[in-house]
C-alpha positions in Angstrom: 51.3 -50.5 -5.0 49.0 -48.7 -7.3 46.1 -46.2 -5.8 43.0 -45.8 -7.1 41.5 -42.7 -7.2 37.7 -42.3 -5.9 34.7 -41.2 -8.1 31.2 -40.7 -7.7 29.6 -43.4 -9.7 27.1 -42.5 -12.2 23.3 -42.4 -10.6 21.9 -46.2 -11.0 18.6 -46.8 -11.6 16.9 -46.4 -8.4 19.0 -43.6 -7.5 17.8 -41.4 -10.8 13.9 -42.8 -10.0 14.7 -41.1 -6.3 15.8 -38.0 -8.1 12.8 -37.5 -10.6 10.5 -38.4 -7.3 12.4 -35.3 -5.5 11.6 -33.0 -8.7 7.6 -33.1 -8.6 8.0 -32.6 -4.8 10.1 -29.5 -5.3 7.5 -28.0 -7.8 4.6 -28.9 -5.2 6.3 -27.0 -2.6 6.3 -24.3 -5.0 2.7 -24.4 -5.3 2.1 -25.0 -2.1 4.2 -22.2 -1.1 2.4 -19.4 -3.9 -1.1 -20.9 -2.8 -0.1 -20.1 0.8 1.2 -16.5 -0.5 -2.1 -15.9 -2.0 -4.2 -17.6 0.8 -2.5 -15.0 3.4 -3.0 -12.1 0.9 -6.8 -13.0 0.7 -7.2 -13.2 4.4 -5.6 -10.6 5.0 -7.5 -8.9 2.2 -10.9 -9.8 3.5 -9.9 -9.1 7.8 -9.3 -5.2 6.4 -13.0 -5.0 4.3 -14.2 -6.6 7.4 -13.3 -3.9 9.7 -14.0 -1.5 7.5 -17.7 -2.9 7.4 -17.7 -2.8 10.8 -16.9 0.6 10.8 -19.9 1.9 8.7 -21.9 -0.4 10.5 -21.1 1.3 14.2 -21.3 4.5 12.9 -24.7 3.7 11.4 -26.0 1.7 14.6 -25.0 5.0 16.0 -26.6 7.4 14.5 -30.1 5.4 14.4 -29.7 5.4 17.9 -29.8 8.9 18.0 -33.0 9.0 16.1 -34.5 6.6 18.5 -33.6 8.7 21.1 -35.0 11.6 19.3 -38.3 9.6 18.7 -38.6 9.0 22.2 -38.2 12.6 23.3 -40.6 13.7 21.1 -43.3 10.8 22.3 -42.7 12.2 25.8 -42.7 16.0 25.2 -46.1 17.2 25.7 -48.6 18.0 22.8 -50.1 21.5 23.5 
């Protein structure tokens, strides 16, 4: 009784077409993956210039609130 030994046949036809499908997937999750990269580094990006405007923006609210209050003082104090 002779054995035969078992190999891996060669890719058929519609095993290679499967194989070059897989390939543009794989450089579409690399895409997808850098976009996402750069997406998060945008947002995260534009969240820190966003606080940072609302920074100024408080401390200027505040500080024309004290000239108003100022304003108002002085429309209250009596004119001798």
């Amino acid at each position: 009784m002779i054995k035969a030994a078992v190999l891996m046949p060669e890719p058929t036809p519609p095993q290679a077409a499967e194989q070059q499908r897989r390939a543009p997937a794989d450089l579409s999750t690399a895409a997808v993956t850098e976009l996402t990269s750069h997406y998060i580094a945008q947002v995260t990006g534009d969240l820190d210039r966003n606080a940072k405007e609302q920074e100024r923006i408080g401390q200027e609210i505040e500080a024309l609130q004290e000239q108003l209050r100022a304003l108002q003082q002085d429309r209250t104090a009596p004119c001798w």
